[in-house]
C-alpha positions in Angstrom: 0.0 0.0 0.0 1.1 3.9 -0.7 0.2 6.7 1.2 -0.2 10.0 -1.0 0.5 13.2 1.2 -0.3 16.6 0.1 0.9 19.3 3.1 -0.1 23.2 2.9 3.1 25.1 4.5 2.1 27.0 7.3 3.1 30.5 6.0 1.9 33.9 7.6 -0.7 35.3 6.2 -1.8 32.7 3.8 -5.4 31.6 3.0 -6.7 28.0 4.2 -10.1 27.0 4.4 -10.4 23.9 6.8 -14.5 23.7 5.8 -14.1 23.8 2.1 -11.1 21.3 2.0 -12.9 19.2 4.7 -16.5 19.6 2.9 -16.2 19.8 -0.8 -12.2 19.4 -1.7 -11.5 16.1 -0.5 -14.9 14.6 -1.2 -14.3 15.9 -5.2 -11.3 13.7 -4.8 -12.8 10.8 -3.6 -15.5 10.8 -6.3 -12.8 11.3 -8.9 -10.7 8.7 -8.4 -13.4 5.7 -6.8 -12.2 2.8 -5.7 -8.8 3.7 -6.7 -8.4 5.5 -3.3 -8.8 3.1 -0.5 -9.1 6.0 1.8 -8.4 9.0 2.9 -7.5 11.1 6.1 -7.5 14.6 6.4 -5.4 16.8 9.1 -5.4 20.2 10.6 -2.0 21.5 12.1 -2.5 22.5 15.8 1.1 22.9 17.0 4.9 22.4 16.1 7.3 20.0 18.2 8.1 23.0 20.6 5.8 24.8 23.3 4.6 27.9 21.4 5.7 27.2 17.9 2.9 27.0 15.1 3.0 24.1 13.1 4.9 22.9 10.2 2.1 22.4 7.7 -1.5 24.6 8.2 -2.9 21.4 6.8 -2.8 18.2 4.8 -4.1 15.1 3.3 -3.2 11.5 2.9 -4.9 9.5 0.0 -4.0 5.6 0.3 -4.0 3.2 -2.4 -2.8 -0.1 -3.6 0.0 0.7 -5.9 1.6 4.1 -7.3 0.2 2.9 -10.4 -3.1 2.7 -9.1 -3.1 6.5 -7.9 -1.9 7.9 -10.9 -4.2 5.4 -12.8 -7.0 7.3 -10.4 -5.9 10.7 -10.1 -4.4 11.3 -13.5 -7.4 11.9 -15.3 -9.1 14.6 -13.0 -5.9 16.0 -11.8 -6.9 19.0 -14.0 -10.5 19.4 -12.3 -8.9 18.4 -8.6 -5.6 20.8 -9.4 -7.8 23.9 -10.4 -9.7 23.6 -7.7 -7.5 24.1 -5.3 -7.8 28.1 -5.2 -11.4 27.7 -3.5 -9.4 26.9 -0.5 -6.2 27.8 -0.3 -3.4 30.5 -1.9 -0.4 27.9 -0.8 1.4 26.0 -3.3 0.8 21.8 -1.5 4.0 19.6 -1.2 3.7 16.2 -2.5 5.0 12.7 -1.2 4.5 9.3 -2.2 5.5 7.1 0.4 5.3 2.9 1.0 3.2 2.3 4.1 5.3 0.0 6.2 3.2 0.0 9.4 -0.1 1.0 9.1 -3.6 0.7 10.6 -4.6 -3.2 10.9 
């Protein structure tokens, strides 16, 4: 299995809506690609490693699939539609990782 993540930086003064991404972004995902994504988990930054310090990303996303092949199999086709949508929500550019899950939930 692969894990997808797509992290906002948190930047000063940037634009993220938690609702919309929550609501209408990541649902728009889901229904793009079907079955090819497994699942998907959303999170919210709260706080960084120290006392005090804001978090690293404002917010991010983690689609799981079977196989890389599978996502871009998924996403590729609607990553126009998904990719232009991403203004409604935000002004940050995302960071992307693909990752193999090692450990995950049973």
């Amino acid at each position: 299995m692969i894990k997808v993540s797509v992290m906002y930086p948190n930047q000063a003064g940037a634009r993220f809506n938690h609702d919309y991404y929550r609501d209408q972004h990541m649902p728009l995902v889901k229904a793009r690609m079907g079955d090819s994504c497994r699942y998907y988990t959303i999170d919210k930054g709260l706080a960084g490693g120290m006392p005090g310090t804001p978090a690293t990303y404002i917010g991010m996303c983690h689609i799981f699939c079977d196989s890389v092949e599978t996502f871009q199999a998924g996403f590729g086709p609607h990553a126009k539609e998904i990719m232009d949508d991403i203004p409604n929500y935000t002004d940050l550019a995302p960071v992307l990782q693909i990752s193999e899950v090692v450990v995950g939930h049973p």
